[in-house]
N, C-alpha and C positions, 0 to 999 in steps of 0.2 A: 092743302090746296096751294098749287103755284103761281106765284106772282111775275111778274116782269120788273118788279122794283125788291120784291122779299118774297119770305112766308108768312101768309096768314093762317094765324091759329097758334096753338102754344105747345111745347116742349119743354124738355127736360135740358137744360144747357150742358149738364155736366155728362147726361146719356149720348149726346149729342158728339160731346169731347173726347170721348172713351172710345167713339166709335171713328172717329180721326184716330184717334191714338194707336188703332186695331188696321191703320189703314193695310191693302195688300198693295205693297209697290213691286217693281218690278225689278228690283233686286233682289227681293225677298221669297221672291218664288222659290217652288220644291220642283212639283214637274212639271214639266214644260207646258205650256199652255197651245192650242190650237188656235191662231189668229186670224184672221179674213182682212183684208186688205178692203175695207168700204168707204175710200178716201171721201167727195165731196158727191159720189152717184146718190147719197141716202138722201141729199136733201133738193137736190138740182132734178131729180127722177121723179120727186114726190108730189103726185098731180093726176090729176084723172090721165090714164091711158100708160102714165106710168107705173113700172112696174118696182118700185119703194113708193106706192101711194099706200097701202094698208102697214104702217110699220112694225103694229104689232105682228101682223101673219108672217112679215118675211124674217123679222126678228126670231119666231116661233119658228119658224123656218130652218132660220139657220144654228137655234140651240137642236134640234129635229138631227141636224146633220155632224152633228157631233162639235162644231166651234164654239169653245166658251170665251173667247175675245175676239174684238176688233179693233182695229187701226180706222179712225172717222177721222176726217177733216171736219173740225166746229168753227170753220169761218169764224175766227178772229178779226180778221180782213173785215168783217160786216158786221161784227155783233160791235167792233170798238165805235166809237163817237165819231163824231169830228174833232177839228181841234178847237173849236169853238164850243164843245161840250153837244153837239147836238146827236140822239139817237135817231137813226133811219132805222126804222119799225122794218120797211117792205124796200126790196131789191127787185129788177126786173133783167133775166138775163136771157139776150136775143141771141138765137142759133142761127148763123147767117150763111148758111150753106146746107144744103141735103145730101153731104154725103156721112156715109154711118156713121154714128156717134158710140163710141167704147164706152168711154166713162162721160159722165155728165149729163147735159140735158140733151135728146135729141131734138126738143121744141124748146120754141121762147115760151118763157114760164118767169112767173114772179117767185119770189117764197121770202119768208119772214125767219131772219135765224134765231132771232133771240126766243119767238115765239117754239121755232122747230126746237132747241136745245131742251125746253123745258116738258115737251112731249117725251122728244126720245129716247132722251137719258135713265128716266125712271122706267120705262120698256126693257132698258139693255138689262138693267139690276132686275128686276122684276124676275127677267127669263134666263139669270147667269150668267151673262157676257159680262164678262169685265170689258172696259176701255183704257185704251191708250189714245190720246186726245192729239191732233194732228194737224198741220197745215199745208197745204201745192201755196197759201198764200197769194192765190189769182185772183185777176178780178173778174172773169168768167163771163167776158162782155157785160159787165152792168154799166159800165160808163164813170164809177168810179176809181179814181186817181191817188186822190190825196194819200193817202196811206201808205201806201207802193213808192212814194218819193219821200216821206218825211225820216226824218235821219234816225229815228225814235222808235220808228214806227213800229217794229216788233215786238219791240220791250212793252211801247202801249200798247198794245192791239191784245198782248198775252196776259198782260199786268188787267184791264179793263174786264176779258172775256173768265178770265178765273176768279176775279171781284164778283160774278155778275154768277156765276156757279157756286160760288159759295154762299152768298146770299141767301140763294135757292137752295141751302142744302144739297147739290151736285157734285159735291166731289169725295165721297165717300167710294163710288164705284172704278173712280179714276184711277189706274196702276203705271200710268206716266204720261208725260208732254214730250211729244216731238216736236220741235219749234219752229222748223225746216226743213221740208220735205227735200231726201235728195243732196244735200247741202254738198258745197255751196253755190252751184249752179242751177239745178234744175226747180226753182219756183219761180214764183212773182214780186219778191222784195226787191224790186231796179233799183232802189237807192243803195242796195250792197253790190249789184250786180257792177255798179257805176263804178265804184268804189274799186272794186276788183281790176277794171278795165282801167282806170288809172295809171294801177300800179304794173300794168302789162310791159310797161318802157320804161325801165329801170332809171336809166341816164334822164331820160327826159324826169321823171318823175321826184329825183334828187335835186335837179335845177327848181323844178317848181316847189318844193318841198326842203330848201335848204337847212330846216332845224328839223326836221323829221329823223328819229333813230331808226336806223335799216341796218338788218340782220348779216351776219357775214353772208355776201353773195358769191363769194370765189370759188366756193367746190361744189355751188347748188346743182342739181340735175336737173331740178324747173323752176320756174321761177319764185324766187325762197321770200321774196318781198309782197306778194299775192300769199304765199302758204302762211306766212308768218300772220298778213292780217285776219286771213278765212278764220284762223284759228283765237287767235286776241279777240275778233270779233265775236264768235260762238261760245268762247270761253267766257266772254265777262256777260253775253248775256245770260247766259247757265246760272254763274252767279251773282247777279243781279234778283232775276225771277226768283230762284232758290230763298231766298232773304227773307222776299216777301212771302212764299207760299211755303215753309221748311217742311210743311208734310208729304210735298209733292216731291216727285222723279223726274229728272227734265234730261235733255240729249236733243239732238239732230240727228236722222238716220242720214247717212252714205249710200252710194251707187260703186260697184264695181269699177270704176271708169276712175273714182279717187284713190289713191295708191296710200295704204296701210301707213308707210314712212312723214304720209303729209298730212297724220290725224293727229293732232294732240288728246286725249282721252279723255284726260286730269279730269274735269270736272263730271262727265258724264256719264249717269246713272249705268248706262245699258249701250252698246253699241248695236245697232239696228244696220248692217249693211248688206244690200240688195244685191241678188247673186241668181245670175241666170246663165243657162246655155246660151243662148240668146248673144252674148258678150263674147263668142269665142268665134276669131274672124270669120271664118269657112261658114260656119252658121248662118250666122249676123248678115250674111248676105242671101243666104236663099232665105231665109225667114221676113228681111224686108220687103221683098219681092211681093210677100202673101201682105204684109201690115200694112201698108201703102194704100190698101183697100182701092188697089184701080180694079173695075168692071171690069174691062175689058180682057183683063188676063185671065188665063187657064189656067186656073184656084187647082182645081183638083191636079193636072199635070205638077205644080211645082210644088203640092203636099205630096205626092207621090216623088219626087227628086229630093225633098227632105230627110224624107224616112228613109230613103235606100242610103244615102247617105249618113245617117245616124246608125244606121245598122251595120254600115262597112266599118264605120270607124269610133265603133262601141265602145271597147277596153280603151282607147286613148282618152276619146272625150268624156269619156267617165272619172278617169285617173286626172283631167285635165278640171272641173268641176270640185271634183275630192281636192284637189292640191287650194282651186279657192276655200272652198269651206273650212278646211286644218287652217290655211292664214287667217279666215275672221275670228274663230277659238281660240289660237295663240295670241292674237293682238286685243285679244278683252283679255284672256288670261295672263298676260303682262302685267295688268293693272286690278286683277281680280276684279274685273266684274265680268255680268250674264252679258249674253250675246243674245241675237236670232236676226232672223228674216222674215220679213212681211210683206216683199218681195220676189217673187220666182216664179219654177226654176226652167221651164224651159223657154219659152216664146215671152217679152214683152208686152207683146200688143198680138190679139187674136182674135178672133171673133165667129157669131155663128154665120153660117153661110151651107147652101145646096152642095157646097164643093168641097168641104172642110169639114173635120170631125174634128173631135176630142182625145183622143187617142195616147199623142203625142205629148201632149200639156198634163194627160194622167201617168204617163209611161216616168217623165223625166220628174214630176211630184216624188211617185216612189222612188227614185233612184236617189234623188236628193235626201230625204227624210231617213232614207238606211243611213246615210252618208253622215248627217247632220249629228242623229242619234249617237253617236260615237262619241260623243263631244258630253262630256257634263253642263258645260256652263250655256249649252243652247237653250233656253229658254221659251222662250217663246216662236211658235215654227208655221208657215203658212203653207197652204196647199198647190197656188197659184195666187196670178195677178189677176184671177177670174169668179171670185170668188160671192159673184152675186148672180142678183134674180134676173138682169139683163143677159147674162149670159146661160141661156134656156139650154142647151146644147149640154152643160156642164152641169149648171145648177139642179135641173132634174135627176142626174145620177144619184139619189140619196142614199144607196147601199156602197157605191165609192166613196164618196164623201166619209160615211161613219167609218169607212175600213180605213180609212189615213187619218182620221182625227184619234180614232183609237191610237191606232200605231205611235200617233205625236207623242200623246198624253200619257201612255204606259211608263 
């Protein structure tokens, strides 16, 4: 039985340690694992009318479709305290506009994370999903603050929510910590974001900062005094958390958009970097056209300029896709570790709609996944960024689903 403070009831301590001992991290892996990308939709959907309200069915669900992991955001952000030691049991996050919602909640909805974590985690192991534990770190309209500005606040937020899993016996199923979604720009940590913008004005930033050590900047290509600290900053809290948790795998996954030369590795387990067509200019603009979700446009016209377009200039932006995928292989095989993606591979952001299919989002999954397969050290491999129950469109293909999760895991 699960508590909110421990477990009640009795065990074996040392069956207990063996079973630590036996963890699967995500170094460790043989074949590659099939992942879903279920960032913060498993808990912010979870509610009457939404569709992660039953979580065993959709968990059932998605072992059904052949995924034996997932990428979940467990709200750190909400399960840590205050700084004054106080838990907030219940959050309330208000949706304040009606236009379609992708990920998250499309109503204002409360929910309870500490209480959610200890439902759905024993679900994931139950049904085989292993987890890879995760953060956007938002605060997702609930009105809190504090955390997002404390200088600390990761290192708590991650050091509190893995206290509060292990307690609970939770992290037997765990096969790593992403700390940062996207890093190091695209979450909710302002206090690093801050940080970052600082050091955007080199000159100004030396005046303000007279005894601060800054890295040679004479031959930089970007700003070397931002790359030097995204990385100091990621690195020390790697090993920091690490210290505390030695049986855990920790990392920050990457986006396309950060250049391979301005990752330091060293400390991290796995590199996770997000790789889509989507990123390759010509794309990236007919595809915004449809992600933009205005009404008003001809959905179906500019899915149809897409495809004709992807199909005139097939062999390039395939070779062009392939040439990203060899550089995230090479740049973990640098440092011998596993790779993958839990992000892709063609469209960012998509959705269902009267004018829109699936097609496109299946088409460039397989293309990727031949591509990826090539690579020993891919590990863990995702089908898209669509990879739940909200996305009806996709999610009901359950005979595509198992023919790519196969394909991963062979």
């Amino acid at each position: 039985m699960y508590t909110l403070g421990g477990l009640i009831g009795t065990g074996c301590n040392i069956e207990k340690q063996t079973r630590r001992d036996q963890f699967l991290t995500i170094s460790k892996v043989k074949k590659p694992l099939a992942i879903a990308m279920w960032d913060f939709s498993w808990l912010l959907r979870h509610h009457r009318y939404g569709e992660f309200e039953n979580w065993e069915r959709v968990i059932s669900e998605l072992a059904e479709r052949g995924y034996n992991a997932i990428r979940m955001d467990c709200m750190p952000q909400f399960v840590v305290s205050t700084k004054e030691g106080k838990i907030i049991d219940e959050f309330r996050s208000v949706k304040k506009d009606w236009k379609p919602c992708i990920w998250g909640n499309d109503y204002t909805m409360s929910f309870r994370p500490r209480e959610a974590l200890l439902e759905f985690l024993p679900l994931c192991q139950k049904y085989g999903i292993k987890v890879g534990l995760s953060s956007w770190f938002a605060p997702h309209n609930t009105g809190r603050t504090d955390i997002f500005m404390e200088e600390g606040g990761v290192v708590r937020a991650w050091t509190e929510t893995l206290e509060f899993l292990k307690v609970n016996d939770l992290l037997d199923n765990v096969i790593y910590v992403d700390l940062l979604n996207e890093y190091p720009n695209n979450h909710g940590y302002d206090w690093l974001k801050q940080e970052l913008n600082k050091r955007s004005d080199i000159d100004q930033f030396k005046i303000n900062n007279p005894e601060a050590h800054l890295p040679d900047l004479k031959s930089a290509k970007k700003n070397a005094l931002q790359i030097a600290y995204h990385n100091q900053f990621i690195n020390e809290t790697i090993t920091t958390l690490k210290s505390r948790f030695p049986a855990l795998e920790f990392f920050a996954s990457y986006d396309s958009g950060v250049p391979f030369e301005d990752i330091d590795l060293t400390p991290h387990a796995a590199l996770d970097y997000h790789v889509w067509f989507n990123h390759h200019g010509d794309l990236h603009k007919m595809i915004q056209k449809i992600a933009d979700r205005d009404q008003s446009k001809n959905l179906k016209k500019l899915q149809v300029d897409l495809y004709q377009y992807f199909d005139a200039n097939r062999v390039e932006l395939i070779q062009w896709i392939d040439n990203r995928i060899t550089k995230v292989a090479n740049k973990a095989a640098e440092q011998s570790k596993v790779c993958g993606n839990t992000e892709g591979w063609g469209p960012i952001c998509w959705f269902d709609h009267p004018e829109l299919d699936w097609k496109w989002t299946k088409e460039s999954a397989e293309i990727c996944i031949d591509l990826v397969k090539k690579h020993d050290n891919y590990k863990f491999i995702c089908t898209s960024n669509f990879t739940h129950p909200q996305f009806k469109g996709l999610w009901d293909d359950v005979a595509w689903h198992r023919k790519v999760t196969d394909r991963i895991k062979a």
